[in-house]
C-alpha positions in Angstrom: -9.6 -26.3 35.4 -7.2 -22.9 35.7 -4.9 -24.7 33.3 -7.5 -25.7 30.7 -8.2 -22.1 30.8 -4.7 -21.2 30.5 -4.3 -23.5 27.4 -7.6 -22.3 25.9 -6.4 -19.1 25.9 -2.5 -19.5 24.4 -4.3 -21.3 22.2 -6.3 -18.6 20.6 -3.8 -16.1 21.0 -1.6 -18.3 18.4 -4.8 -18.6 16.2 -5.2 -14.6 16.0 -1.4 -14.0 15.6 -1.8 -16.5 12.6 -4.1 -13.6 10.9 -2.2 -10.4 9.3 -5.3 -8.0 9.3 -8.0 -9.4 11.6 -11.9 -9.0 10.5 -14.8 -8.8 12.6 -16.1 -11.9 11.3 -12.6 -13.9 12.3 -12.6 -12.3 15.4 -16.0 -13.5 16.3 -15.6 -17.0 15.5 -12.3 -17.3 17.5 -14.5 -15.6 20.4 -17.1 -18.5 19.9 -14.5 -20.9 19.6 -12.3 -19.9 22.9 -16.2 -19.4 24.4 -16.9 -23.4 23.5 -13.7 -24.4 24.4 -13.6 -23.4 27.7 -16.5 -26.1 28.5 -14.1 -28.6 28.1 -14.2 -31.0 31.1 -10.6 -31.9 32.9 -11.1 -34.9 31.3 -10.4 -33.6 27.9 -7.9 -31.1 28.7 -5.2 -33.7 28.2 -6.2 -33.9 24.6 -4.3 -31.2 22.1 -6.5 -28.2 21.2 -7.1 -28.2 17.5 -8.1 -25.1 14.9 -11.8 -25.3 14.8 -12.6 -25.3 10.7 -14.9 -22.2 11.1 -11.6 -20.6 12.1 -9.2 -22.1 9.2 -11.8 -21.4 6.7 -11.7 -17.8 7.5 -8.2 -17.2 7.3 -7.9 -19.0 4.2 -10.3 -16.5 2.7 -8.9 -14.0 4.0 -5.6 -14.8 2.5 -7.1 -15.0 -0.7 -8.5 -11.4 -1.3 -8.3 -10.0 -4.6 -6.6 -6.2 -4.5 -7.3 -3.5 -6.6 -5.3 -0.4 -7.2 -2.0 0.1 -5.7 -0.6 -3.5 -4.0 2.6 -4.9 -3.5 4.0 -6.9 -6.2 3.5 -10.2 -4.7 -0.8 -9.6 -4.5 0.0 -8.3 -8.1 1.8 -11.8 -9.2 -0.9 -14.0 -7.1 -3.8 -12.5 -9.6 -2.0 -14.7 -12.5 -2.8 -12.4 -15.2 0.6 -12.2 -16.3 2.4 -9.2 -15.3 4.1 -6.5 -17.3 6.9 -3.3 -16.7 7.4 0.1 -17.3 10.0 2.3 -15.6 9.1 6.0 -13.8 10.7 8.4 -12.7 11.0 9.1 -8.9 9.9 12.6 -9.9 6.8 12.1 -11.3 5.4 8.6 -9.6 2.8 11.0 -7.6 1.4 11.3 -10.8 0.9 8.2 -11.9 -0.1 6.6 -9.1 -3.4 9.6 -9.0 -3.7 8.6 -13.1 -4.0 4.9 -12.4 -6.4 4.9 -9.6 -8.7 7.2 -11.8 -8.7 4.5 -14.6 -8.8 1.7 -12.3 -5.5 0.0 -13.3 -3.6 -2.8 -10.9 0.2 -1.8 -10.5 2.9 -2.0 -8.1 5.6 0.5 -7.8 8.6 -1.3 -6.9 12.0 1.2 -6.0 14.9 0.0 -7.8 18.0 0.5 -5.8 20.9 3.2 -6.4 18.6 4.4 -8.6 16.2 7.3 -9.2 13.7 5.1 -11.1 10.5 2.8 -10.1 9.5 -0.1 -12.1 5.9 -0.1 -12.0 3.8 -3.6 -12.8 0.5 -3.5 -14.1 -1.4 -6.8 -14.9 -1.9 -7.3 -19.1 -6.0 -7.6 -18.9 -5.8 -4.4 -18.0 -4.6 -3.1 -22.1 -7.6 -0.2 -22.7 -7.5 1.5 -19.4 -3.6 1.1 -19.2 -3.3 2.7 -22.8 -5.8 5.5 -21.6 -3.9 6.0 -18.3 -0.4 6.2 -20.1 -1.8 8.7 -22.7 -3.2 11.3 -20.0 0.3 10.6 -17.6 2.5 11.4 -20.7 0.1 14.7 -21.3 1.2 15.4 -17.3 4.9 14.7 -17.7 4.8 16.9 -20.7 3.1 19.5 -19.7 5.6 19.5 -16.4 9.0 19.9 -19.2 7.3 22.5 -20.6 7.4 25.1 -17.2 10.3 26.0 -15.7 10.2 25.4 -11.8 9.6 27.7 -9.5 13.1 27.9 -8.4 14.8 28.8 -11.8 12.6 31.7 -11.5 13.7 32.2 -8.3 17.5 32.0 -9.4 16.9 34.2 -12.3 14.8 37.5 -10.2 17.5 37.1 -7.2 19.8 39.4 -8.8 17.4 42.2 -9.7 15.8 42.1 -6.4 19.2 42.4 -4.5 19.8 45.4 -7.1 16.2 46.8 -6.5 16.9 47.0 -2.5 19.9 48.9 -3.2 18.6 51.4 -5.2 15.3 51.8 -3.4 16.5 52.2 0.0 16.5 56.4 1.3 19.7 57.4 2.4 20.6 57.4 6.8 19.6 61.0 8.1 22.7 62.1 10.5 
């Protein structure tokens, strides 16, 4: 009976290392299942242990969970909604991604290599909110050219403060 246990219990382990991200709902019907399982008789011990369908349904549906938002671009391509590109800079994919989410737009930022560029995906159904999103990202990007950075300003004040010291120091009393 110890090695019908034994079995039982590789058994499920295999079933739950089968599952990427494990829900509570999965992991309550492989707790039934194991639980049922280990009622099998000697007798049937010799037969091999098979995936109950409670259990196979469930990680079929789990595989097939629509995404929203940022996803890789494999969940992107499984949505068949024909996919299409736009290239970013590494610079300013922060704010994109924050523009997409707020419209609600599917993309995947994908890094291209030896590059300082991302190719980001976006489903077509999504035309309105895209246009919209692309509109207010530009406005950022824009807006961004337009100020210097904080360390030209920096570069440009360094000589007059080292000049300033100079001049404002008091003279050493001896």
């Amino acid at each position: 009976m110890q090695e019908v246990e034994q079995e039982i219990a590789r058994e499920t382990v295999i079933i739950i290392k089968g599952v990427l991200r494990l829900s509570p709902r999965v992991l309550k019907t492989a707790i039934r299942a194991a639980k049922g399982s280990m009622k099998l008789t000697a007798k049937t011990a010799a037969l091999p242990v098979k995936i109950p369908g409670a259990i196979k349904g469930e990680i079929e549906a789990h595989k097939n969970v629509r995404h929203h938002g940022k996803q890789t671009v494999r969940q992107l391509a499984r949505q068949d909604k024909g996919m299409q590109s736009i290239p970013v800079d590494k610079a300013t994919i922060g704010d994109f991604n924050r523009v997409a989410r707020k419209y609600g737009v599917d993309f995947a930022p994908f890094k291209v290599k030896g590059q300082n560029t991302y190719m980001v995906y976006f489903k077509a159904q999504d035309k309105d909110a895209l246009t919209a999103a692309f509109e207010e990202y530009t406005k950022k990007v824009k807006q961004k050219a337009k100020r210097p950075s904080i360390r030209q300003k920096l570069a440009k004040l360094k000589p007059l403060a080292s000049e300033h010291d100079r001049s404002s120091r008091p003279e050493p009393v001896r």
